[in-house]
BAFI-3210 file (N, C-alpha, C; in Angstrom, 3 decimals, decimal comma, padded with zeros to 6 digits):
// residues 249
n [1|2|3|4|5|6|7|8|9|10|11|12|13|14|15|16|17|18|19|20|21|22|23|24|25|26|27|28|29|30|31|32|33|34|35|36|37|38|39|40|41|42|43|44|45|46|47|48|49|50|51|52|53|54|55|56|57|58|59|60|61|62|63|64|65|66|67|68|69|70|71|72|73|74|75|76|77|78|79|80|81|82|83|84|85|86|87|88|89|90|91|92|93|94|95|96|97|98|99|100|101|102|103|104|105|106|107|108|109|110|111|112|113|114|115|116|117|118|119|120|121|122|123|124|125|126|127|128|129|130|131|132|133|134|135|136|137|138|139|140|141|142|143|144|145|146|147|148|149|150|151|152|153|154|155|156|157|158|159|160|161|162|163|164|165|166|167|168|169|170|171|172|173|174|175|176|177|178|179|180|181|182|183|184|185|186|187|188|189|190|191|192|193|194|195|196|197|198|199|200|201|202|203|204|205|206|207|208|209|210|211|212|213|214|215|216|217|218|219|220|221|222|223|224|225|226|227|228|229|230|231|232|233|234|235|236|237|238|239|240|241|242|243|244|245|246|247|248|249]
n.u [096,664|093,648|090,328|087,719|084,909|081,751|080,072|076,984|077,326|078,570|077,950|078,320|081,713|085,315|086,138|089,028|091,286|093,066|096,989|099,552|100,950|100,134|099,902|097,075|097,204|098,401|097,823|097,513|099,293|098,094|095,970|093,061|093,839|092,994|090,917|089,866|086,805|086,462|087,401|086,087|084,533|087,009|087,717|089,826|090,289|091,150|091,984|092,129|094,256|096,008|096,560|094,015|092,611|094,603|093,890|092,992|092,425|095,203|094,387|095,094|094,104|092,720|090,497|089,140|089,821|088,656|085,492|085,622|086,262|084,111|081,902|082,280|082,052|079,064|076,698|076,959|077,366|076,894|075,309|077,578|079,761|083,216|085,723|088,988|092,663|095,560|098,634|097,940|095,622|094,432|093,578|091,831|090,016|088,744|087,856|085,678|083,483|083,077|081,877|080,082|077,984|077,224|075,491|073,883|073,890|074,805|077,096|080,331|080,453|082,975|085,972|089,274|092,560|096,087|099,189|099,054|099,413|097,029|094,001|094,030|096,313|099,256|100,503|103,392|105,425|107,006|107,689|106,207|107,530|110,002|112,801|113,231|115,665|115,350|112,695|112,893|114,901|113,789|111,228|112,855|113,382|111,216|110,371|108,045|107,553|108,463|111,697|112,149|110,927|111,951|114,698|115,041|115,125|113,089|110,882|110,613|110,167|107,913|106,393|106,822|104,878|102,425|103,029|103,809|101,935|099,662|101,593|100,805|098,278|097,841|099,432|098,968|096,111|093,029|092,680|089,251|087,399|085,225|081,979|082,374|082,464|079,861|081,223|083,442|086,884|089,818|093,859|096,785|099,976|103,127|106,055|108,927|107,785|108,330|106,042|104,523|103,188|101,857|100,879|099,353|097,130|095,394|093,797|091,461|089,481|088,234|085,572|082,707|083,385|085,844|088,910|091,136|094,291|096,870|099,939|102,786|106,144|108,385|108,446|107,492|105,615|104,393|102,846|102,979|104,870|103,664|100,509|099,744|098,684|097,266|095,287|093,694|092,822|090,981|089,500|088,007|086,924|085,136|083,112|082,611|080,300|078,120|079,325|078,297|076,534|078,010|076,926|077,622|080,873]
n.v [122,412|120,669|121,743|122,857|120,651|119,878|119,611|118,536|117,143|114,951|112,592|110,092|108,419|108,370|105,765|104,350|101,725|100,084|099,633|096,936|097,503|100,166|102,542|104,062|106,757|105,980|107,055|109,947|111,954|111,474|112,366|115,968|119,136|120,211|122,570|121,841|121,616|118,711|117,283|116,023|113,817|111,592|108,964|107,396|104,183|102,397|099,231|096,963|097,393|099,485|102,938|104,765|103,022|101,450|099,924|098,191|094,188|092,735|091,791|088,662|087,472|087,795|087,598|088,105|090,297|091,870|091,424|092,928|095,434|095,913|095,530|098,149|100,084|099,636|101,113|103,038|102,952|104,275|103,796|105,830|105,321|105,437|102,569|102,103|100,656|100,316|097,859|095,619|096,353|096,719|093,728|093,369|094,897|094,072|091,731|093,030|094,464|091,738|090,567|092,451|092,313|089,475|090,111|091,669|094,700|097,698|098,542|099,540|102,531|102,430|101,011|101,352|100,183|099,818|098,504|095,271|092,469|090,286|089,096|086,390|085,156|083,551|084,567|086,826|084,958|084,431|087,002|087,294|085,568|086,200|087,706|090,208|091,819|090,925|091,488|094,635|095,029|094,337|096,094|098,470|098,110|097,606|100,442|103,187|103,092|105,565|106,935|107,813|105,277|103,169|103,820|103,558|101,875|101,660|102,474|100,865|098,736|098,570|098,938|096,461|094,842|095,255|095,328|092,288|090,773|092,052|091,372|088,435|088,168|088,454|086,801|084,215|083,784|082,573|082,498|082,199|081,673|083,914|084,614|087,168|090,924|093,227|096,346|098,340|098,112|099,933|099,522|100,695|100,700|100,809|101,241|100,092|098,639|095,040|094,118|092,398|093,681|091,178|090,308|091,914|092,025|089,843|090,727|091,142|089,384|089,857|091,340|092,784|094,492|096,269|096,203|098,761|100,136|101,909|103,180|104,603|106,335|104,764|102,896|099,980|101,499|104,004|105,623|107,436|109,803|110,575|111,654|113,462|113,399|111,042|111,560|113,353|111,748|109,715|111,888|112,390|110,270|109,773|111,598|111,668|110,786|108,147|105,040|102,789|099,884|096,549|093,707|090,275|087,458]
n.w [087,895|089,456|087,630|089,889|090,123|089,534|092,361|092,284|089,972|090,513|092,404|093,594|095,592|095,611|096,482|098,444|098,457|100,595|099,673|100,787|103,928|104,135|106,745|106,784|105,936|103,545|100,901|100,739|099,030|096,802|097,121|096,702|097,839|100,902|100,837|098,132|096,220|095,939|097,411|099,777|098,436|097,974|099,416|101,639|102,957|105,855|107,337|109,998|112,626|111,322|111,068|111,692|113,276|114,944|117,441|117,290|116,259|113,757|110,583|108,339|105,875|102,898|102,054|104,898|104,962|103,016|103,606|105,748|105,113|103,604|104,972|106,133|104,409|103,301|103,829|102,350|099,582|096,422|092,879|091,156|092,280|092,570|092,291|093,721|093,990|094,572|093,935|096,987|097,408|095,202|094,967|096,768|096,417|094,264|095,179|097,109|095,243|094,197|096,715|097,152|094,913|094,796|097,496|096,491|096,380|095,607|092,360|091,928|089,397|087,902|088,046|089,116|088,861|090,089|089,442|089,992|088,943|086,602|089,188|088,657|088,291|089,680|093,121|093,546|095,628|099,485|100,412|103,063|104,648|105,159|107,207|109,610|108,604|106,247|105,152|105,744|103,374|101,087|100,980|100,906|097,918|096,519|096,990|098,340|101,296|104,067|104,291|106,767|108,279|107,516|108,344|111,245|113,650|115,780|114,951|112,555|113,534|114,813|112,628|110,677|111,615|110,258|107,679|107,178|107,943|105,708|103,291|104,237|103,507|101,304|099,508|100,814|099,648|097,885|094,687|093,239|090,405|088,883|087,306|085,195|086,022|085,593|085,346|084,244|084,042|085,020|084,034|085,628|085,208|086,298|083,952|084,831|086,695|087,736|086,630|084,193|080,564|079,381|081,874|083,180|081,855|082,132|083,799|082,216|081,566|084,406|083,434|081,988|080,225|077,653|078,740|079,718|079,269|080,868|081,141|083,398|083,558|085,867|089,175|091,147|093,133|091,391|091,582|093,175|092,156|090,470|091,051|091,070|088,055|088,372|090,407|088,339|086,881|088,716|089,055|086,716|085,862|087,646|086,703|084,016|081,335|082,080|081,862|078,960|078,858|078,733|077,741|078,192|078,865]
ca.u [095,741|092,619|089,390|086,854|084,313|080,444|079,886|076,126|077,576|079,134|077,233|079,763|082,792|086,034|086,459|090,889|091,417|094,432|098,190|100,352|101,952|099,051|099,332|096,141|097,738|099,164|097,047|097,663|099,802|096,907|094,634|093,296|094,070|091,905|089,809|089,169|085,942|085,942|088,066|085,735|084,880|087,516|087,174|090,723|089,793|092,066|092,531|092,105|095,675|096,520|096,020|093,031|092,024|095,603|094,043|091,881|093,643|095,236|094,127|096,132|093,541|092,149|088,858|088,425|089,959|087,313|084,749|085,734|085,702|082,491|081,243|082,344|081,199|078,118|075,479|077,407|077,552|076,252|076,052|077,734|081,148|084,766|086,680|090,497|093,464|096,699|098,901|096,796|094,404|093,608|092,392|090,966|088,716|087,667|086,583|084,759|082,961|082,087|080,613|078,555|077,350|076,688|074,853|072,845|074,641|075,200|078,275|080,496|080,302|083,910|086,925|090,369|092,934|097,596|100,093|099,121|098,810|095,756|094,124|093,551|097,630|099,644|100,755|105,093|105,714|108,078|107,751|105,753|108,329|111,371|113,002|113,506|116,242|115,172|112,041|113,540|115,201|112,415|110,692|113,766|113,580|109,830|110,011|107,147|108,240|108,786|113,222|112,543|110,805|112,938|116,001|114,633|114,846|112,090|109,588|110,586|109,769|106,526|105,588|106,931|103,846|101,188|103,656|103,992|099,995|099,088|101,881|100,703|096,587|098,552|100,580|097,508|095,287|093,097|091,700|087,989|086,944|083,667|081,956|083,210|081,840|079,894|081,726|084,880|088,105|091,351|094,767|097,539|100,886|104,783|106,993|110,327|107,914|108,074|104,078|104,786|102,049|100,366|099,817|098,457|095,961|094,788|092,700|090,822|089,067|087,231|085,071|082,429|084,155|087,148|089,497|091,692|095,332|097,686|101,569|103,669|106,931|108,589|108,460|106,288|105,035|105,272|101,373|103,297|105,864|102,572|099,891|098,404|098,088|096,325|094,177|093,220|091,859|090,041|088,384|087,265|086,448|084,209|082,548|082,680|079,104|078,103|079,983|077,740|076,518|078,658|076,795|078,757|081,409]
ca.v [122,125|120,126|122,026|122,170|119,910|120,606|118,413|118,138|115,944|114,408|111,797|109,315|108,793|107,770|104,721|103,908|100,128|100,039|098,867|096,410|098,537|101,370|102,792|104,746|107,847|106,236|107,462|111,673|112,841|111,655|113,516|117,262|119,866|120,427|123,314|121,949|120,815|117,712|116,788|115,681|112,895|111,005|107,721|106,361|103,142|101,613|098,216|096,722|097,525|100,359|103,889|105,099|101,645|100,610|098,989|096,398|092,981|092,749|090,425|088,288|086,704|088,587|087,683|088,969|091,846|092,380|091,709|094,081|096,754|095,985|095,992|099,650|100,860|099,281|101,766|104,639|103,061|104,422|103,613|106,472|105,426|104,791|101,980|102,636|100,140|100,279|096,589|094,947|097,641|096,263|092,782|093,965|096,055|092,855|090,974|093,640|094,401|090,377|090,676|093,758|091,774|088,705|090,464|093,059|095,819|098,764|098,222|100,713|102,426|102,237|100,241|101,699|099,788|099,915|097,970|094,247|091,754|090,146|088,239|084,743|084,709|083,435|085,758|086,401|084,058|084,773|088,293|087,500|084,533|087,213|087,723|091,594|092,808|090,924|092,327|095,645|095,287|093,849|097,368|099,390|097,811|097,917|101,881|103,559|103,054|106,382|106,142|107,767|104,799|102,175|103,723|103,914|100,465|101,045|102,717|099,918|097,366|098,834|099,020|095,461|093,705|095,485|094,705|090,941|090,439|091,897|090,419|087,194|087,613|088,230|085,206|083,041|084,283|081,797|082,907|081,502|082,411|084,220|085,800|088,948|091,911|094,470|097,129|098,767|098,508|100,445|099,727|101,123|099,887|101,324|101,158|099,608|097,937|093,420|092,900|092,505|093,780|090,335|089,878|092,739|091,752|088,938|091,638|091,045|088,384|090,115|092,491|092,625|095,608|095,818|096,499|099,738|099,908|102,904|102,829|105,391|106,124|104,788|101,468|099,572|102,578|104,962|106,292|109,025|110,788|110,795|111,587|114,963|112,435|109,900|112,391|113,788|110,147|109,215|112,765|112,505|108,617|109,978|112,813|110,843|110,188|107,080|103,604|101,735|098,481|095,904|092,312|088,658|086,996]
ca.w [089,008|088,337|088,343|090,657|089,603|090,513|092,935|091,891|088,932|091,263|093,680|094,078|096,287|095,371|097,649|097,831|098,897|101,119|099,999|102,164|104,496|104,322|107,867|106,856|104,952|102,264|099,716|100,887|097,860|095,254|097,927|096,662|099,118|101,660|100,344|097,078|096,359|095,604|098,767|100,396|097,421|098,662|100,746|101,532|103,756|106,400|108,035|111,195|112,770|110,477|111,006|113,174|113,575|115,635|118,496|116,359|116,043|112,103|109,845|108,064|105,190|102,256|102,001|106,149|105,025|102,233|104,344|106,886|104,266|102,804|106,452|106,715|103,453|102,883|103,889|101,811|098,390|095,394|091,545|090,875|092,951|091,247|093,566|093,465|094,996|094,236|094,400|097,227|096,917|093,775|095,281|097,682|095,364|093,112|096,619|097,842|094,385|094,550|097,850|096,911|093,571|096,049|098,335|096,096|096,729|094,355|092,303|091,468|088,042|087,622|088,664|088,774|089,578|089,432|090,444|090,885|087,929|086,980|090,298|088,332|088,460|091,356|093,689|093,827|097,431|100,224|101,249|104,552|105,652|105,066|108,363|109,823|107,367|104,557|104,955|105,127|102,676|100,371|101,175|099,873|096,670|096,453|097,450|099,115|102,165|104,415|104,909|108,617|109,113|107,101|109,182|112,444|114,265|116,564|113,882|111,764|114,825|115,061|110,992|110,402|111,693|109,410|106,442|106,946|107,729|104,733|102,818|104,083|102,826|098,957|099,105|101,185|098,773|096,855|093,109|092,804|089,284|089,395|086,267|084,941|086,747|084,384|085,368|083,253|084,459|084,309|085,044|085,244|085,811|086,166|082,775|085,639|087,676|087,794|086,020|082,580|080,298|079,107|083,295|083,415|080,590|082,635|084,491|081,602|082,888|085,357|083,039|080,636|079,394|077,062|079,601|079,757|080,413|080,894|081,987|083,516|084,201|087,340|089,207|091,852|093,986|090,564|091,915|094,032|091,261|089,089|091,483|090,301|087,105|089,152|090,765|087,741|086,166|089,100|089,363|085,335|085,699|088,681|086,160|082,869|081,544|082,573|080,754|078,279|079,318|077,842|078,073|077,452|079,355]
c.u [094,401|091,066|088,637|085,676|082,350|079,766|078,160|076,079|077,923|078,366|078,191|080,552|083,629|086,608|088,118|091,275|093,232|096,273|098,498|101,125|101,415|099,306|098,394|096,270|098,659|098,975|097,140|098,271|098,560|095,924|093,826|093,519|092,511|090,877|089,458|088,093|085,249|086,899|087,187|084,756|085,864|087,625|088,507|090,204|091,027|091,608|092,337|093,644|096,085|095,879|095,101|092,455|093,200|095,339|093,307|092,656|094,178|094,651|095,391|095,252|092,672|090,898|088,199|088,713|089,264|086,043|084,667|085,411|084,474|081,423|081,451|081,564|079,792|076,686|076,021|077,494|076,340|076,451|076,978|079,293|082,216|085,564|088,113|091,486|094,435|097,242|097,716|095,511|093,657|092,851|091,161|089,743|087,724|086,629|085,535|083,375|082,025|081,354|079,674|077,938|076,711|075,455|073,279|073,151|074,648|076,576|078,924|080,504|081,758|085,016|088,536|091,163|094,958|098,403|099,775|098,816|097,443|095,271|094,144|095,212|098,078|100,067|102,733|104,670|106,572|107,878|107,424|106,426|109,399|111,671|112,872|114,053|115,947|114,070|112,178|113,981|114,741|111,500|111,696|113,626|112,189|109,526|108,517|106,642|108,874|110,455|113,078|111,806|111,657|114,133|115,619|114,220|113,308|110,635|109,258|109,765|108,333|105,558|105,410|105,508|102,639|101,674|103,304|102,681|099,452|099,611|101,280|099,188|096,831|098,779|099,806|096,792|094,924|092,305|090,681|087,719|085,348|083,061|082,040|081,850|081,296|079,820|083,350|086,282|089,348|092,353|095,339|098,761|102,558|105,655|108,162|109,409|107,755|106,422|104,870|102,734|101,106|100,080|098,614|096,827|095,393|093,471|091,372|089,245|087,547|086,426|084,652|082,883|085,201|088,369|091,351|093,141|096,028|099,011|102,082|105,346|107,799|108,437|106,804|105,143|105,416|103,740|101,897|104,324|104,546|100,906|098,944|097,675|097,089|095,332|093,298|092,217|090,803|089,113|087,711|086,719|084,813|082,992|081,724|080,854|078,910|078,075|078,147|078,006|077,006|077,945|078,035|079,617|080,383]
c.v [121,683|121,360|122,218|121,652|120,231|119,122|117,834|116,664|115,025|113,342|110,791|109,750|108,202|106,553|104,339|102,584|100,614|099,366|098,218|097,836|099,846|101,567|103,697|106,076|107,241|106,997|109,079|111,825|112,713|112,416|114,975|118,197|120,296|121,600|122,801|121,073|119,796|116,790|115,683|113,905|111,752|110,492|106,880|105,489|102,300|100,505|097,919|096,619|098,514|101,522|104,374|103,805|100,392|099,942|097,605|095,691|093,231|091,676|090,132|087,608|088,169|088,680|088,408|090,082|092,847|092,270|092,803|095,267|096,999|096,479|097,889|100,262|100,791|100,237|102,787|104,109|103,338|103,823|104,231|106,292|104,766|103,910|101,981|101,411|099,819|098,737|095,719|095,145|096,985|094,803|092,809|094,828|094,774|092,230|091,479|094,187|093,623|090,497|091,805|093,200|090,394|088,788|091,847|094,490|096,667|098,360|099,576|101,215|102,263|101,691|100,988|100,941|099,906|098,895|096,191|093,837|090,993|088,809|087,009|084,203|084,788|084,475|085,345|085,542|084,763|085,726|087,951|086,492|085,661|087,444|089,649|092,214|092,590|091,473|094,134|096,425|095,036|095,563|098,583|099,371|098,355|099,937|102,628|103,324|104,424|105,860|106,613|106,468|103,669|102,213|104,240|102,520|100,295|101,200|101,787|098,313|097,201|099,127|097,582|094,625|093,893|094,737|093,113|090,520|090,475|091,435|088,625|086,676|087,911|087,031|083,834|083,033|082,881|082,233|081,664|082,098|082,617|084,797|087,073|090,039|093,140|096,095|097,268|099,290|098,921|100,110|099,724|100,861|100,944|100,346|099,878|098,677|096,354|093,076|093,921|093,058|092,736|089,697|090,723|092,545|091,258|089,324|091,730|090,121|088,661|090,942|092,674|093,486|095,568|096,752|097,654|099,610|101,005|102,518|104,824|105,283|105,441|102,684|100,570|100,831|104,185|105,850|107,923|110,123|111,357|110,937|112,865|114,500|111,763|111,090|113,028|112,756|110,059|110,167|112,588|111,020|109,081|111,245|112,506|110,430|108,785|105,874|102,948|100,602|097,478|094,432|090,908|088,222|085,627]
c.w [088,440|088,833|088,823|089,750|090,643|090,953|092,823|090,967|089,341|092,468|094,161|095,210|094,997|096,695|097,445|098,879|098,993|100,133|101,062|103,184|104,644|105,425|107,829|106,106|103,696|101,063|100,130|099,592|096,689|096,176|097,040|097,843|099,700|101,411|098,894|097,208|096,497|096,452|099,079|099,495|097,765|099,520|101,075|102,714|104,734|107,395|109,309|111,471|112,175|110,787|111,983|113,593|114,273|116,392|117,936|115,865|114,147|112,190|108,592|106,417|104,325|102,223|103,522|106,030|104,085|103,124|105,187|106,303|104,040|103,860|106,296|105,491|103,092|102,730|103,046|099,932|097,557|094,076|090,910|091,509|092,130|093,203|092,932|094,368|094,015|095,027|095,469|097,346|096,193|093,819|095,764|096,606|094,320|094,194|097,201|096,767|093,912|095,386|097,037|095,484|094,482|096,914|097,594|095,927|095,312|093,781|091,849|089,845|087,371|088,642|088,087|089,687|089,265|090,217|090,683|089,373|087,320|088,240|089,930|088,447|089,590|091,706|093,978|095,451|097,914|101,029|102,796|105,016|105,629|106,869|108,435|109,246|106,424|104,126|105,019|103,798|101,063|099,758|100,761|098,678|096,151|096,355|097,818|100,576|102,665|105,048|106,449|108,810|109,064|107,892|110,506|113,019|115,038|115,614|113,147|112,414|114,556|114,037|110,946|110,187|110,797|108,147|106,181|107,120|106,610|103,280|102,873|103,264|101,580|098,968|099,705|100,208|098,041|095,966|092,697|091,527|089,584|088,039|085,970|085,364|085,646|084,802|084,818|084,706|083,951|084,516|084,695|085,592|085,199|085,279|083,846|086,230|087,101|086,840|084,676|081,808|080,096|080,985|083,868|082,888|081,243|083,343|083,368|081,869|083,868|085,269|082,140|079,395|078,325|078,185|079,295|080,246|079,733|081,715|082,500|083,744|085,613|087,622|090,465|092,050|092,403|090,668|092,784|093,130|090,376|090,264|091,059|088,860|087,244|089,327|089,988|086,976|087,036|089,178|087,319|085,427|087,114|088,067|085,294|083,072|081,729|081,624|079,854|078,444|078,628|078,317|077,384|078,865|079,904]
res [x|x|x|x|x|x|x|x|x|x|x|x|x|x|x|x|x|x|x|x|x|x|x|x|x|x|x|x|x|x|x|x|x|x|x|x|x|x|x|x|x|x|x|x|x|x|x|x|x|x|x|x|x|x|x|x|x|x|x|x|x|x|x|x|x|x|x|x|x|x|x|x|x|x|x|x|x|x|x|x|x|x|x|x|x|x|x|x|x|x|x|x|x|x|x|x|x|x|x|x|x|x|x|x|x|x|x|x|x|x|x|x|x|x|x|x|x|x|x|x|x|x|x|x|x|x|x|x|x|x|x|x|x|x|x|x|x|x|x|x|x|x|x|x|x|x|x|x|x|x|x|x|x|x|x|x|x|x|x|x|x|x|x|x|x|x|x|x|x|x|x|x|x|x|x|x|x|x|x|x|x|x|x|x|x|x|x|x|x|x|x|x|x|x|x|x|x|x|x|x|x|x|x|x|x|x|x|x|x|x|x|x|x|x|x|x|x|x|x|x|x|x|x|x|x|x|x|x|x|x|x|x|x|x|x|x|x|x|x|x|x|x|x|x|x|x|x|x|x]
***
């Protein structure tokens, strides 16, 4: 168990940039339990359409769906915050990083990110044309995916449409190169899953840092077998004295 951490040291959040298919709890198992201290540290962020935010139209385009974020967070950031996003998570976290460098904004002192290759590479295609089973069955393979809802026609009816929206702002997606952000990034990626390590590298790219990479076991979604792991990084990346300024790029 990790432990408690004095939240004095602590000013930060942990901000957690949605996955496809987030209905707003994805991110619970890396959670801590509700009495520990540093609960409340934790910022998972959801979506227009997703989660407590079901009656608000989706979006279908990455960059409105960085915006939208940035919109919500904006008055709450500190220097002191770690941003977190797993697969589209993890765009989502560069766009919203840009804006807040754009705009003035605080940036965060650290970047954690798993699951998605680096953004300057295309994005796989297809997923969001897939029809009803193939998208289904797309989401089996993928795993992280609840099976009551995968085998439950109407649950499935009524997931589908978040899926294929935010499949479609990956695979719309266009990579502007911007200069590398001087903040240190991590990421971490599943041993089984499709991103080979030199794509991963590519994340390089976006960071005056020398850029960090850890693997685990497991495949796409390998953030939930290994989550007391996870939880334990982002709470020491959120502790950790503060990175040395790396100039260049």
């Amino acid at each position: 168990m990790t432990p408690p951490i004095p939240l004095s040291d602590a000013s930060g959040h942990i901000f957690m940039f949605p996955f496809a298919g987030d209905g707003g709890n994805g991110y619970a198992p890396l959670l801590p339990p509700r009495d520990h201290p540093a609960r409340r540290r934790f910022r998972p962020l959801s979506l227009p359409g997703h989660g407590e935010r079901l009656t608000e139209p989706l979006l279908s385009d990455l960059e409105a769906m960085a915006a939208d974020l940035f919109q919500r967070i904006a008055a709450d950031l500190r220097p002191n915050d770690i941003f977190y996003g797993h697969s589209m998570g993890a765009l989502l976290v560069l766009a919203v990083v840009r804006r807040a460098r754009a705009l003035h904004f605080p940036l965060p002192r650290a970047i954690v990110v798993s699951g998605m290759r680096g953004p300057a590479l295309p994005t796989r295609k297809g997923r969001h044309l897939l029809d009803r089973e193939g998208l289904r069955a797309e989401l089996r393979r993928l795993g992280g995916s609840p099976d009551e809802v995968l085998n439950n026609d109407e649950l499935f009816d009524f997931f589908a449409p978040m899926v294929q929206a935010d499949f479609t702002a990956v695979e719309t997606r266009r990579y502007h190169p911007e200069p590398p952000l001087p903040v240190p990034i991590t990421l971490l990626l599943g041993e089984e899953d499709e991103i080979s390590l030199s794509e991963g590298e590519v994340w390089q790219q976006e960071t005056t840092h020398p850029l960090r990479i850890g693997s685990f076991p497991g495949g796409h979604f390998f953030i939930f077998p290994h989550a007391a792991a996870l939880r334990d990084l982002l709470l020491d990346t959120l502790t950790a004295p503060p990175p040395r300024l790396v100039s260049g790029g």
